[in-house]
C-alpha positions in Angstrom: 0.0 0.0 0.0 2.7 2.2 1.1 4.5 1.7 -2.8 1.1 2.5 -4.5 0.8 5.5 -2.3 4.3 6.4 -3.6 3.3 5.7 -7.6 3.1 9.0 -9.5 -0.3 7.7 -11.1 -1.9 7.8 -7.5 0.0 11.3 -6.3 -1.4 12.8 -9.5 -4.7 11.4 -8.7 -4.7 12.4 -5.0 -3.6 16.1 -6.2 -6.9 16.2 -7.9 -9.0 14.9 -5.6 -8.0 17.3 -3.2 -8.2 20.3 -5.6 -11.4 19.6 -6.7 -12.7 18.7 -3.1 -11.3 21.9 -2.0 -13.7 23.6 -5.2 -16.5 21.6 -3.6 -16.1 23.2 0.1 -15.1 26.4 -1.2 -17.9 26.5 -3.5 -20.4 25.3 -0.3 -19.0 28.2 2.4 -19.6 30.9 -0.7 -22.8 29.6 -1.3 -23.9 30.0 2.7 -22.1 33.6 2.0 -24.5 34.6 -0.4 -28.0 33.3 1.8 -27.3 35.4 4.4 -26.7 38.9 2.6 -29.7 41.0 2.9 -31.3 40.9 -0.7 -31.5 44.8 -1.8 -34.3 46.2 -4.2 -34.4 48.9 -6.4 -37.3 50.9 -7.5 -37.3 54.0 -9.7 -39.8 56.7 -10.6 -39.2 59.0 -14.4 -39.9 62.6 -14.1 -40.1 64.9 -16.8 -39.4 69.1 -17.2 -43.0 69.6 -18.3 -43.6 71.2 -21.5 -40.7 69.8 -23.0 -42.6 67.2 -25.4 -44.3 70.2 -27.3 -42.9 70.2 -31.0 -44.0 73.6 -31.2 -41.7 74.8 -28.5 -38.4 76.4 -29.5 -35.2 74.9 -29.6 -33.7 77.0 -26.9 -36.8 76.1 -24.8 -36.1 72.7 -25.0 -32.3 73.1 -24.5 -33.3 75.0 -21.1 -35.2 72.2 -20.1 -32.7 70.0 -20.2 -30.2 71.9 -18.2 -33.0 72.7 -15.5 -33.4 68.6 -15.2 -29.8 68.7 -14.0 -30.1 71.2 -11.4 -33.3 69.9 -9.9 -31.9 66.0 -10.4 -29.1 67.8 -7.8 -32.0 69.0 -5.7 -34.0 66.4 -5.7 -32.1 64.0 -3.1 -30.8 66.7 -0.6 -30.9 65.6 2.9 -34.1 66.8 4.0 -35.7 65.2 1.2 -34.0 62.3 1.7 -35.5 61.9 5.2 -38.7 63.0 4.3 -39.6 60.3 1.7 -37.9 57.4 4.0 -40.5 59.2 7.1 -43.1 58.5 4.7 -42.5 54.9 3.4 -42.5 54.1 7.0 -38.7 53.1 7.4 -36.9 53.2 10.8 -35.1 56.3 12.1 -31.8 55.2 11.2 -32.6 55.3 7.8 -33.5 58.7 7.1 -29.9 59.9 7.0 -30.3 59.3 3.6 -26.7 57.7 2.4 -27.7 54.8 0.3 -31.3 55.2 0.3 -31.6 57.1 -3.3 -29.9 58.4 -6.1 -31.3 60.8 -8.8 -30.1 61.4 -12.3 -31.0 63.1 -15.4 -30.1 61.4 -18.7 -27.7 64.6 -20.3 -28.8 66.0 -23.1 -32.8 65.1 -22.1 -35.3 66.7 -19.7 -35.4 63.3 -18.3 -34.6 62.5 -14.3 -34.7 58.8 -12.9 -34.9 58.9 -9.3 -33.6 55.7 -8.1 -34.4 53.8 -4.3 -33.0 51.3 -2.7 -34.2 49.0 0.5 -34.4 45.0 1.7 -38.3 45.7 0.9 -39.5 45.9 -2.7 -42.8 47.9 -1.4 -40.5 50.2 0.7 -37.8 50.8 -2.3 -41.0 51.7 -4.6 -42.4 54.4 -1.7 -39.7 55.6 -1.3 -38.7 56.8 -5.0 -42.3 57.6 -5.2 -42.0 59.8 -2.0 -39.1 61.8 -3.6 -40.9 62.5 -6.9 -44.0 63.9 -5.3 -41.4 66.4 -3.1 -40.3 67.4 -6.9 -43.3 67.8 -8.2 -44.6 70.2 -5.6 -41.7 72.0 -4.9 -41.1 72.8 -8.6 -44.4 73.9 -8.9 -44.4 76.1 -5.6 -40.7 77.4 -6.6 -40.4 80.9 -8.5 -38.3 81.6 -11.5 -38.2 78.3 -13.1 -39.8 78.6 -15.7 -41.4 75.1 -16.3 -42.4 72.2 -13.5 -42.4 68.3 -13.1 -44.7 65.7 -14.1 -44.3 62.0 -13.4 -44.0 60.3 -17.0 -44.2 56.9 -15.3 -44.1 55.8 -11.1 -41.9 53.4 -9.4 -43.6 50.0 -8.8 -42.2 47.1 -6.6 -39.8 45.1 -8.2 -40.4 41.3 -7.9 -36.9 40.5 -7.6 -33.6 41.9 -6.0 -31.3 44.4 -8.1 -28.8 41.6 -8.5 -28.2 38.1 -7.1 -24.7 37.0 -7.3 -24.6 33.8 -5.5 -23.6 31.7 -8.8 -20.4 34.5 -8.9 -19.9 33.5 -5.4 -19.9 30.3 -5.4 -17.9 29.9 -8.4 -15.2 32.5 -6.6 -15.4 30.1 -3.6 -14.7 27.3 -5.7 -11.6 29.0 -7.5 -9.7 30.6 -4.3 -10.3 27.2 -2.7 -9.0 25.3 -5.4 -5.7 27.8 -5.8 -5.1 27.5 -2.4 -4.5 23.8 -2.4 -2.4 24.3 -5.4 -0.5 26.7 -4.0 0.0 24.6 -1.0 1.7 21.5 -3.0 5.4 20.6 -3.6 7.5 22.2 -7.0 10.2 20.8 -8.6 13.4 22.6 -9.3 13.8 24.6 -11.9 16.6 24.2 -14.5 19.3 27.1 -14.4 18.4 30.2 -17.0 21.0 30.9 -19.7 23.2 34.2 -19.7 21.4 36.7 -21.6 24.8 38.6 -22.7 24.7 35.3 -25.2 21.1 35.8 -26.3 20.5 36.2 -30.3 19.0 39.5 -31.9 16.1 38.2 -34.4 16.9 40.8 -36.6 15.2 39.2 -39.2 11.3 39.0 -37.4 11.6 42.6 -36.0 12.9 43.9 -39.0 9.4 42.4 -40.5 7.7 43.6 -37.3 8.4 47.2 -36.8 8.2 47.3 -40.6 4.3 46.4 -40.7 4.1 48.2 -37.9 5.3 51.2 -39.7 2.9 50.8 -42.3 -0.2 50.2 -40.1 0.6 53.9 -38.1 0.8 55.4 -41.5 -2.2 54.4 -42.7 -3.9 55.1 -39.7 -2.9 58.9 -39.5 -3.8 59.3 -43.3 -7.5 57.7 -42.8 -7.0 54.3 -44.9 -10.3 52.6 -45.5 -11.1 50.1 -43.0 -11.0 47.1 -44.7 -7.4 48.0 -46.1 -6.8 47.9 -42.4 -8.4 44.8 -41.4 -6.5 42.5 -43.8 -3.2 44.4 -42.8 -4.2 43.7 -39.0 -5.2 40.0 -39.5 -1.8 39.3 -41.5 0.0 41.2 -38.6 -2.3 38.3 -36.2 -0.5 35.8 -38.8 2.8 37.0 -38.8 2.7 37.1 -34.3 1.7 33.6 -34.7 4.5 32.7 -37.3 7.5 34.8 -35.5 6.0 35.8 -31.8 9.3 38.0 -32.1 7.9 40.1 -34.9 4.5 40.2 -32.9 6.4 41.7 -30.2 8.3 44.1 -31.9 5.0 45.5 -33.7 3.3 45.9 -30.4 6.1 48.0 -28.8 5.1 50.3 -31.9 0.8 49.9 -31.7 0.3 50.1 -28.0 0.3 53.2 -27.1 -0.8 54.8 -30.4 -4.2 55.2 -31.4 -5.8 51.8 -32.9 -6.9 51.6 -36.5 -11.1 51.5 -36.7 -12.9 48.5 -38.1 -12.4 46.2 -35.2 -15.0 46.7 -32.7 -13.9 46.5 -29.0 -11.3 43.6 -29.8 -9.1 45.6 -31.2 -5.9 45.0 -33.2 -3.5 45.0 -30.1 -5.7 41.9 -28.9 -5.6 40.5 -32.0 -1.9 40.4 -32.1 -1.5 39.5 -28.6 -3.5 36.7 -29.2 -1.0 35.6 -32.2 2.0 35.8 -30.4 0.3 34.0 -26.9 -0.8 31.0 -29.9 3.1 31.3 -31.3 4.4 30.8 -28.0 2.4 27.8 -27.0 3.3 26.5 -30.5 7.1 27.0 -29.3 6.4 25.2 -26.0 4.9 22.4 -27.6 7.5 21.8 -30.6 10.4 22.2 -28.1 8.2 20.4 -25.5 9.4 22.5 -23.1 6.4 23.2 -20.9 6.3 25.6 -17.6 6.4 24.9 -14.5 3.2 26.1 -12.1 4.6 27.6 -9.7 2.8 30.4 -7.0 3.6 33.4 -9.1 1.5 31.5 -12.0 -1.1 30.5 -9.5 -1.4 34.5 -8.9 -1.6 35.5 -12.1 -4.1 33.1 -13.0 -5.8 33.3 -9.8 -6.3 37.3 -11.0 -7.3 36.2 -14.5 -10.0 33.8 -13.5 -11.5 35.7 -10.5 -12.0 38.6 -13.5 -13.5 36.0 -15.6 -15.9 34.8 -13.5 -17.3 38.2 -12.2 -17.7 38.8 -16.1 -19.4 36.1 -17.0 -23.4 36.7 -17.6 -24.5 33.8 -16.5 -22.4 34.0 -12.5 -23.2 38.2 -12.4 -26.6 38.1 -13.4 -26.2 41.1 -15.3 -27.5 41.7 -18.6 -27.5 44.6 -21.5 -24.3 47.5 -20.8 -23.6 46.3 -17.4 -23.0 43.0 -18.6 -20.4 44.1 -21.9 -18.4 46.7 -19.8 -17.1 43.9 -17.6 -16.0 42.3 -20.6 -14.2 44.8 -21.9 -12.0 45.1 -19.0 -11.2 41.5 -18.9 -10.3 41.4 -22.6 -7.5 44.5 -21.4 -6.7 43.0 -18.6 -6.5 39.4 -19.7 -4.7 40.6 -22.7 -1.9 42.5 -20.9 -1.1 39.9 -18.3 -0.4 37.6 -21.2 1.8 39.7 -23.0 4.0 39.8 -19.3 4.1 35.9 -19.9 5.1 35.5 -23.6 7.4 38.3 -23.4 9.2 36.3 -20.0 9.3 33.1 -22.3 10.5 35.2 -26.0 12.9 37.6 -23.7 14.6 34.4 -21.9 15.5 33.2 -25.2 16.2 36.4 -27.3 17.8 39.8 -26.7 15.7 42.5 -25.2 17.5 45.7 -25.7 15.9 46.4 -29.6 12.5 46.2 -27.6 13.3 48.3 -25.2 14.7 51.2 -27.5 11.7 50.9 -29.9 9.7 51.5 -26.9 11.1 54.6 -26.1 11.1 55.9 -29.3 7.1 55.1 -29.7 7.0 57.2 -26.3 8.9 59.9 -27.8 6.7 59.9 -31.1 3.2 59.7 -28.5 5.2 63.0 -26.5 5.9 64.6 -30.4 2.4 64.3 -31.1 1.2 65.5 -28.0 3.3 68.7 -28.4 2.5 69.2 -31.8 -1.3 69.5 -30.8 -0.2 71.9 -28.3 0.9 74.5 -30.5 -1.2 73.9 -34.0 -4.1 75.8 -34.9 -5.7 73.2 -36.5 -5.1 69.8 -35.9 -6.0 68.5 -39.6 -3.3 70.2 -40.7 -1.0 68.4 -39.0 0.9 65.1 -40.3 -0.7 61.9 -39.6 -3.8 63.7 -37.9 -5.5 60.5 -38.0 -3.2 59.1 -35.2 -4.8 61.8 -32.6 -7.5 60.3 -30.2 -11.0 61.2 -31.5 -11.7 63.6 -28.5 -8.8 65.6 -29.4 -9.6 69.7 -29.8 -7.5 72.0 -31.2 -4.9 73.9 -28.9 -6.2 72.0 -26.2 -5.1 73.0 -22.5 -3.5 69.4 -21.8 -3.1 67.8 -24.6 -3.3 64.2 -24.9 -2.0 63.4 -28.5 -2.8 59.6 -29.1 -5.0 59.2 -25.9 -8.8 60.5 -25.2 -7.4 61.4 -22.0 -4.8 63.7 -21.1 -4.3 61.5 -17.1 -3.8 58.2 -18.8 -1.5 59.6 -21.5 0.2 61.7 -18.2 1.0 58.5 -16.7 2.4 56.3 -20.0 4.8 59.8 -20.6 5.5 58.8 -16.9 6.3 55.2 -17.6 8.2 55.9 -21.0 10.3 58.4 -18.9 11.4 56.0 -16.5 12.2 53.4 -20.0 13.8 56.0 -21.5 16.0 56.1 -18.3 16.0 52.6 -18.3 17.6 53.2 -21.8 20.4 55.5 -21.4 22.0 53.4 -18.3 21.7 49.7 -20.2 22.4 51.1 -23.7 25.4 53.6 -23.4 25.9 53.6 -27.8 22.7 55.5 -27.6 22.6 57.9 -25.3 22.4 60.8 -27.6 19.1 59.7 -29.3 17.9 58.3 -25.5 18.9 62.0 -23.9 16.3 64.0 -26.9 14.0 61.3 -25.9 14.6 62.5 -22.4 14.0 66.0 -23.4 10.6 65.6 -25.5 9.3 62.9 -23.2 9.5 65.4 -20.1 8.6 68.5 -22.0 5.4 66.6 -22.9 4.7 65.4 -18.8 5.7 68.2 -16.9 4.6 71.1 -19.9 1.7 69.4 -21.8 -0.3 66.8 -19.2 0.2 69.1 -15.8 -1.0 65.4 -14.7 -0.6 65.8 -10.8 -0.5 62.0 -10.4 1.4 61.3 -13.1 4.2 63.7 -12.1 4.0 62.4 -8.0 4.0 58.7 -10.2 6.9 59.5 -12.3 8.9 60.8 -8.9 8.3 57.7 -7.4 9.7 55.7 -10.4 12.9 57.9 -10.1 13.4 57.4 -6.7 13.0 53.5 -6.9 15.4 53.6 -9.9 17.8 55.6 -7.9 17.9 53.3 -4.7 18.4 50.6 -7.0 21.1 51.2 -9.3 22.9 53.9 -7.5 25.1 54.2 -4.2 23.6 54.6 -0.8 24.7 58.1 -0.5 24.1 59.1 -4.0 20.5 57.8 -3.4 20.0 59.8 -0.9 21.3 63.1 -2.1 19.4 62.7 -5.2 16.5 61.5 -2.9 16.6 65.0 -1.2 16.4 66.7 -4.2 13.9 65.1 -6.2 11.5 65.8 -3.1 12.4 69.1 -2.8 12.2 69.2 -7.3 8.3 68.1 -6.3 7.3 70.7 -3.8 8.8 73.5 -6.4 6.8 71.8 -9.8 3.7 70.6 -8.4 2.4 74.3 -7.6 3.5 75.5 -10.9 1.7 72.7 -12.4 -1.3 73.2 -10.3 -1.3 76.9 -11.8 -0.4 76.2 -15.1 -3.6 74.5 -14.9 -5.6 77.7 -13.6 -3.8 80.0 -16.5 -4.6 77.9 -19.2 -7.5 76.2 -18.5 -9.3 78.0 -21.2 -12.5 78.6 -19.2 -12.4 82.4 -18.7 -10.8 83.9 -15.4 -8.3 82.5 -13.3 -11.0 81.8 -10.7 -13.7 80.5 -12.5 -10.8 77.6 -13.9 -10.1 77.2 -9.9 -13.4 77.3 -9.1 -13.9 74.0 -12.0 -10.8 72.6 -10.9 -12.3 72.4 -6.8 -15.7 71.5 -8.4 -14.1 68.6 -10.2 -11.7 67.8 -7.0 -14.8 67.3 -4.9 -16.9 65.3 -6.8 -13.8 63.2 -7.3 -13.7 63.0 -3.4 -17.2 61.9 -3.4 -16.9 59.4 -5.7 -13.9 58.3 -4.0 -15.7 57.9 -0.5 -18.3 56.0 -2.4 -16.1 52.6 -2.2 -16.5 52.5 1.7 -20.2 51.9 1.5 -20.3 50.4 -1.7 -17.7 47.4 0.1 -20.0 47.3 3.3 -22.5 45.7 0.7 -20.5 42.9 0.2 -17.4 42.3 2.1 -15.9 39.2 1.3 -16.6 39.1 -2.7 -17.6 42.9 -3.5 -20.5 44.3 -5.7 -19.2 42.5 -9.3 -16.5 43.1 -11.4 -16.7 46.1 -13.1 -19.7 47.7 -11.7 -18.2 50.6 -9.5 -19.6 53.4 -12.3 -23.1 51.5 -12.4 -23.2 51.4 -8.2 -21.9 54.1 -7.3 -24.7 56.2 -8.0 -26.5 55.2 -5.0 -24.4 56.9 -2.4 -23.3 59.8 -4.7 -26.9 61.4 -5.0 -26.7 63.1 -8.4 -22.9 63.7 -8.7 -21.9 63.2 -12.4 -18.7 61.5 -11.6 -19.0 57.8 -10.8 -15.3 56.5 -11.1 -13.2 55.7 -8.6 -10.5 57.0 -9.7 -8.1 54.4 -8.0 -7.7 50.8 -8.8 -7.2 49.9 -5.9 -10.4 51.1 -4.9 -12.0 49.6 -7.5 -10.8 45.8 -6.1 -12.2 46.9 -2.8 -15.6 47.8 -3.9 -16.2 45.4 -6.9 -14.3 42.0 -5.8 -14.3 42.9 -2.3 -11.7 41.2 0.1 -10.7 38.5 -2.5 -10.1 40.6 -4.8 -7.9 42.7 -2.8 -6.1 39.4 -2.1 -5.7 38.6 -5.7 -4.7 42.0 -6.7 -2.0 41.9 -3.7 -0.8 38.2 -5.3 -0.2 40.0 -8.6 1.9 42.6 -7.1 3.3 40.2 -5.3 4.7 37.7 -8.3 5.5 40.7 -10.1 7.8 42.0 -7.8 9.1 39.1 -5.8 10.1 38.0 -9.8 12.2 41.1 -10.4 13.8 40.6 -7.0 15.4 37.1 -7.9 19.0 38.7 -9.4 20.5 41.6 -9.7 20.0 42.8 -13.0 20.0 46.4 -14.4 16.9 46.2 -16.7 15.0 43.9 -13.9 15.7 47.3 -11.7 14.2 49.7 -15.1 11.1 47.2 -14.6 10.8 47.5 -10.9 10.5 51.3 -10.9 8.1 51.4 -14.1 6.2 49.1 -11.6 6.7 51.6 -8.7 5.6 54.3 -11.1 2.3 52.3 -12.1 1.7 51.5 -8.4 1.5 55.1 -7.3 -0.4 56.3 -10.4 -2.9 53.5 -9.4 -3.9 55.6 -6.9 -5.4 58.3 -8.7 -6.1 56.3 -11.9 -7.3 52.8 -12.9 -5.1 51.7 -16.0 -5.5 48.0 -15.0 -8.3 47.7 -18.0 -6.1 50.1 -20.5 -4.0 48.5 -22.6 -2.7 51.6 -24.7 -1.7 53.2 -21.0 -0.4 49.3 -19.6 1.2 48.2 -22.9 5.1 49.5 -22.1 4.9 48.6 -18.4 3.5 44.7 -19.5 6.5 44.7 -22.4 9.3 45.8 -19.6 8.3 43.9 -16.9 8.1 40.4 -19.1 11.7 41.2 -19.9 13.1 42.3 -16.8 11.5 39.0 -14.9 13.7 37.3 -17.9 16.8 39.1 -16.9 16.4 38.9 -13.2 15.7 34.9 -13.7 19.1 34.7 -15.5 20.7 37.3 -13.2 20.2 34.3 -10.2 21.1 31.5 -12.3 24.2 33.1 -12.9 25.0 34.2 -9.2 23.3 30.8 -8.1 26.4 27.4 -7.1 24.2 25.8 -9.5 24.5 28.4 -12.5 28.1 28.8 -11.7 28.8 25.3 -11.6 26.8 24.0 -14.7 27.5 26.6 -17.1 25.1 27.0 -19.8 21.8 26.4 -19.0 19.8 23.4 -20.6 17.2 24.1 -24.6 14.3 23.6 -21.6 14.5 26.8 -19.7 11.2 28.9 -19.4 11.2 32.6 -17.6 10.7 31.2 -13.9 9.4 34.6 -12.9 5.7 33.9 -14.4 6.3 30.3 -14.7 
């Protein structure tokens, strides 16, 4: 008994058997979970600016309407309100503070305002909304100067079930953090030694092919090629990732951060190359039978991956129509990025990194051009390759953003390609000429053209970290001084640069925006607290922070939270804080394994992203994310080899064996 017990047949056996019992438990204690959360209802009542559904009105008229429904949408769920209509649908005292109770918003553009309650009594939920658009009503008919009054185009009615039940997310969560737990707990074999990487090839060939398509496809795009022209360019680039994953790679240090050709829908080309270098590589891996070990830094990443999965999945959320696709769409970005961290690991194990990293820079330095250029034109069309500017871009805008729709996002890639382009000059000394213009038109774009607050804290922090790394203790620490005392001299100029040229009139009416915009930030910020009281231990779904927030922000506009980490909190509750903590965790814990100089570039683009998280959630953004994802593969290749080489093993042995995969992500 004691020899079968020892038979691989019947450890592999046991191994599953204990996973999938753990699935089984897991998927038991998140069922019991989910029973015992209160079931919440939501009820909601339309009003309407009266007088706004006459044709014969004028256009202004109608345009007035519409901007009154905002204003009184703001009214409409003031305190006293609030604790009027919960008096009146008979709730208890301690409900009539109103946080959580109801939200109201008006539909921009329409004269439209949905006021929206929420209670663990369908009957109550549907008084309550009721409640608040009789207050309205009356009090736009009693109030002077408006102009026009309220009518109730249709009344709330109790719902028959709950605003969402989650308990098949749960218990599929339950089953999955289980599962990876066991997995995580069991025995891993050794991995072989990595090879030196001042031996590794240059594919010249593949990324010669690669940044020449790649070429091609940002031409067209900035000229307006028609969209199939595009399409069949795209899906050979798919074909060539698949046939040379190194070409794949090299076009995507060009396409990531630039605006995407149309025609694709929300895949996008980046996904569809992605996808043809992840199919390459497991091609690779299969021909050279050379497949990766699991170890914990997989189990986090695909831990991550599959807890994003499931809370996207229709048929776990219960969510249908957009609250359903806009998960999605974030796990396609997400899913996608984490990926190219793992191919690149394998590709950059095997191959020299430094053409990758230099291309990259240079894309950041044509992104920073671009953004400058838009700065000073008077008319963007005029401009060369105007069809590589984001749709939403204006001309002579304030902050311009170049190929982003948003100047934050595009703050904190400048941020990130800064950092690469540092990255550059200290592991490539040939090129430190072309590296220091980079230098110069990168940072002229940060600090000048995005006056990004976080993005410039972000882009300190990267420095710093790179600093401490690569430099002596007490040249760390000088430049440490003055890089803090560089941020308490640029941030106030930045701050009213953004005042001066805000182009909203008078230097207080842009700080009176700018406060406007800060607090309803704030708000949306504190919304995460209540919105994770709803559900601790798994969150309100993936993705659905905008779509919930609403209830404890009243009528505020802004609905993001503005911080990733946030986001985790709120949407995947304490799991998903775990996860996201994991992630961080393999990423870093890989770059720490040897001391290597570009494994050092990739832990302060990290540190940069990390702090940027804060004020930002680039998680679901591939074109912000791309760089960082490219980087970090190779520096977890570097620092794998960097410990081989220090390791008895590595010294002893030599070369390393044709069977080696990045052990950082495998």
């Amino acid at each position: 008994m004691l020899a079968l017990r020892r038979h691989p047949r019947w450890r592999a056996a046991a191994t599953v058997a204990g996973v999938l019992g753990a699935a089984v438990v897991g998927a038991a204690l998140a069922w019991l979970w989910g029973t015992l959360q209160p079931p919440v209802f939501a009820a909601s009542a339309t009003l309407q600016v009266s007088g706004a559904a006459d044709p014969a009105r004028p256009y202004d008229s109608l345009r007035a309407d519409a901007k009154l429904a905002s204003v009184l949408a703001a009214i409409t769920v003031i305190p006293s309100r609030l604790a009027t209509a919960a008096d009146r649908a008979g709730l208890p005292p301690d409900r009539t503070g109103g946080a959580g109770l109801a939200s109201a918003r008006n539909v921009p553009g329409t004269p439209f305002i949905t006021i929206t309650a929420y209670a663990d009594d369908p009957a109550a939920a549907a008084s309550v909304a009721n409640a608040l658009a009789q207050i309205a009503v009356a009090s736009a008919e009693q109030g002077p100067g408006l102009g026009a009054g309220l009518v109730v185009v249709e009344p709330a009615s109790p719902p028959d079930n709950p605003a969402y039940t989650r308990l098949g997310r749960d218990m599929a969560t339950g089953a999955l953090v289980a599962a990876l737990a066991v997995a995580a707990g069991l025995p891993r074999r050794r991995r072989p030694a990595a090879p030196s990487q001042a031996s590794l090839p240059i594919r010249g060939r593949p990324i010669a092919a690669g940044l020449a398509l790649a070429t091609v496809v940002v031409l067209l795009t900035g000229i307006g090629a028609p969209e199939q022209l595009m399409q069949g360019l795209m899906i050979a680039a798919a074909l060539l990732a698949v046939a040379f994953p190194s070409a794949g790679l090299a076009l995507l240090a060009v396409t990531l951060p630039l605006r995407e050709p149309v025609g694709f829908g929300p895949i996008g080309v980046n996904l569809l190359v992605i996808g043809g270098v992840a199919y390459g590589t497991l091609l690779r891996i299969v021909l050279d039978r050379d497949p990766p070990s699991g170890g914990r830094r997989t189990i986090a990443v695909a831990g991550f991956i599959g807890l994003a999965i499931i809370g996207s999945t229709p048929a776990l959320n219960g969510l249908q129509g957009d609250a359903a696709t806009g998960p999605i769409a974030s796990l396609l970005q997400i899913a996608a990025g984490l990926t190219l961290v793992v191919c690149a690991a394998y590709h950059f194990a095997r191959e020299d990194y430094r053409p990758y990293l230099f291309v990259t820079v240079l894309t950041a330095t044509f992104a920073a051009a671009l953004a400058l250029a838009q700065f000073v034109a008077s008319d963007i069309a005029t401009l060369p390759l105007s069809g590589v500017f984001a749709p939403s871009a204006v001309v002579n805008p304030a902050r311009p953003s170049g190929p982003f729709e948003n100047t934050n996002y595009f703050g904190l890639y400048m941020a990130l390609g800064l950092i690469a382009a540092l990255g550059t000059w200290i592991t490539l000394p040939r090129l430190r000429l072309i590296t220091a213009g980079s230098l110069v038109i990168i940072g002229l774009a940060l600090t000048v053209g995005t006056l990004s607050r976080g993005a410039l804290l972000a882009v300190m922090a990267g420095v710093l970290v790179l600093l401490w790394l690569l430099s002596h203790r007490r040249v760390a620490l000088a430049g440490s001084v003055a890089l803090l005392a560089l941020v308490f001299l640029v941030l106030p100029v930045a701050v009213e640069a953004r005042f001066t040229r805000s182009g909203t009139g008078s230097v207080a009416t842009a700080v009176a925006g700018v406060t406007e915009s800060d607090q309803q930030r704030l708000k949306a910020v504190m919304a995460a607290f209540p919105l994770y009281q709803i559900d601790p231990l798994f969150g309100i779904g993936f993705g659905q922070y905008s779509a919930a927030s609403p209830r404890f922000l009243g009528s505020s506009p802004v609905t993001a939270s503005h911080s990733q980490y946030l986001d985790s909190l709120a949407e995947q509750g304490l799991v998903g804080v775990a996860a996201l903590a994991a992630l961080v965790w393999a990423a870093i814990s890989s770059l720490r394994r040897g001391r290597s100089t570009l494994a050092s570039v990739a832990a302060a683009m990290l540190a940069t992203y990390l702090v940027a998280s804060l004020f930002l959630e680039p998680l679901a953004s591939l074109q912000t994310s791309g760089a960082l994802w490219l980087i970090l593969g190779a520096g977890i290749a570097s620092s794998a080899a960097a410990e081989s080489r220090a390791s008895p093993e590595g010294m002893r042995d030599g070369a390393a064996p044709a069977t080696w995969i990045a052990g950082g992500v495998a």
